[in-house]
C-alpha positions as CSV (number, residue, x, y, z in Angstrom):
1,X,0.0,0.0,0.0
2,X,1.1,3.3,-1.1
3,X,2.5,5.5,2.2
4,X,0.0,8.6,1.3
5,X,-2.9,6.0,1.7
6,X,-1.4,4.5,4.9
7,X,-1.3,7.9,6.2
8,X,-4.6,9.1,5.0
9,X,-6.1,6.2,6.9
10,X,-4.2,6.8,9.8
11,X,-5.4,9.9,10.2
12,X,-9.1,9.2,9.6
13,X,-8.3,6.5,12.4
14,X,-8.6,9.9,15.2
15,X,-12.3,10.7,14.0
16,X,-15.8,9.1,14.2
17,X,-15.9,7.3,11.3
18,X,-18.5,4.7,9.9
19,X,-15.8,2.4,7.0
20,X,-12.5,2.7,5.3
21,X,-12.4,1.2,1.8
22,X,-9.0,0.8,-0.3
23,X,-9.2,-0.4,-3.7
24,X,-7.5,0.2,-6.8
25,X,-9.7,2.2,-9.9
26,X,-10.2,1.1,-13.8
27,X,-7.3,3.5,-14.7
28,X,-5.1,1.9,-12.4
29,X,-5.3,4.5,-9.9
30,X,-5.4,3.5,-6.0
31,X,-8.7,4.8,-4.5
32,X,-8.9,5.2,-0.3
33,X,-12.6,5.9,1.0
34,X,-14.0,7.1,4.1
35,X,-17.3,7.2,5.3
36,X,-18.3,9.4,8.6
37,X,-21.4,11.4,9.7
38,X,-19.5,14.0,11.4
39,X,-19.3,16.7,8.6
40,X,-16.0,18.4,10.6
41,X,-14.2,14.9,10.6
42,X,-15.1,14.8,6.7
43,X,-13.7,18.8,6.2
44,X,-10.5,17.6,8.6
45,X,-9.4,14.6,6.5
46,X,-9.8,16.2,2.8
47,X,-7.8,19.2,4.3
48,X,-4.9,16.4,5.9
49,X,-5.5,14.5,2.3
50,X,-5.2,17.6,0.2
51,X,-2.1,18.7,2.0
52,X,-0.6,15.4,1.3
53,X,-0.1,16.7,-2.0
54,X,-2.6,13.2,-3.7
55,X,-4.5,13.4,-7.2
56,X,-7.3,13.9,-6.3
57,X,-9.2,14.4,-2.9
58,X,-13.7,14.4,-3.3
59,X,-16.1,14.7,-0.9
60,X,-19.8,13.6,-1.7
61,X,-22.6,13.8,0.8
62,X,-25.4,11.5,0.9
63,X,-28.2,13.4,2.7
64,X,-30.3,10.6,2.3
65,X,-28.1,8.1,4.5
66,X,-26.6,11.4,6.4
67,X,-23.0,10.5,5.8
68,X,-20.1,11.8,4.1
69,X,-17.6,9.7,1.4
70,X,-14.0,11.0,0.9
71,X,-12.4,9.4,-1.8
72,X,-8.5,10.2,-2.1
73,X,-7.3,8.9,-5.4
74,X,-3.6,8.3,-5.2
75,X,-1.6,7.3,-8.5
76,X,-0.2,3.3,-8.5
77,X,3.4,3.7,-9.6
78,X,3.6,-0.1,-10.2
79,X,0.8,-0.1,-12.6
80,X,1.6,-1.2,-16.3
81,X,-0.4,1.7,-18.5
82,X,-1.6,0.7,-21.9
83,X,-0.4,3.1,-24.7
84,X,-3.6,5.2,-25.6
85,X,-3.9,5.8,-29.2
86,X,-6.4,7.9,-31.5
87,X,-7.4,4.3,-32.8
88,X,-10.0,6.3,-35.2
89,X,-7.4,7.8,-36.8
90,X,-5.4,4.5,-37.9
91,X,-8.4,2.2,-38.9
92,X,-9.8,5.1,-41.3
93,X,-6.9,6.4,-43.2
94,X,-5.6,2.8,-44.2
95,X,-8.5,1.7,-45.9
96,X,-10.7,2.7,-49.5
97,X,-13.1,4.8,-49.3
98,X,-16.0,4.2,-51.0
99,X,-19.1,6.4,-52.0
100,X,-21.5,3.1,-51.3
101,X,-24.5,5.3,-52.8
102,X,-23.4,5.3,-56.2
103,X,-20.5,2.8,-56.4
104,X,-17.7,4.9,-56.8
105,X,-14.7,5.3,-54.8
């Protein structure tokens, strides 16, 4: 586990909080997420998290379930990325085109 994570959740640890989640996102990215009711324990750890100097720090409230989610995205340095490619681009200038209205190219 990355050390920003381990210190995120460490902190969180010193409030009233309901879960801590860690798993990793479809990009690759690792994702740490706390849940508390105590909106000044939610405003304390995305302040800690933000100062940690993460990607990306959110906080969504549920008013329906009166809770708060903090989700601090961390980058996995481990993590093979794929090369992203316009993809479009190759597969249309390679082939004919043709005007399949009137049969001509």
């Amino acid at each position: 586990m990355q050390a920003e994570r381990k210190k995120i959740i460490r902190y969180a640890l010193d409030y009233e909080i309901e879960d801590i989640n860690t798993y990793s996102g479809y990009k690759g990215d690792l994702i740490a997420k706390i849940v508390t009711k105590d909106l000044k324990a939610a405003v304390e750890i995305q302040r800690y998290a933000r100062s940690l100097n993460i990607l990306e720090v959110v906080v969504k409230h549920n008013p329906n379930l009166e809770i708060y989610e903090i989700y601090c995205v961390t980058k996995d340095s481990q993590v093979y990325h794929l090369k992203q490619e316009n993809i479009m681009e190759e597969v249309h200038t390679h082939h004919p085109k043709k005007d399949v209205w009137n049969g001509s190219k």
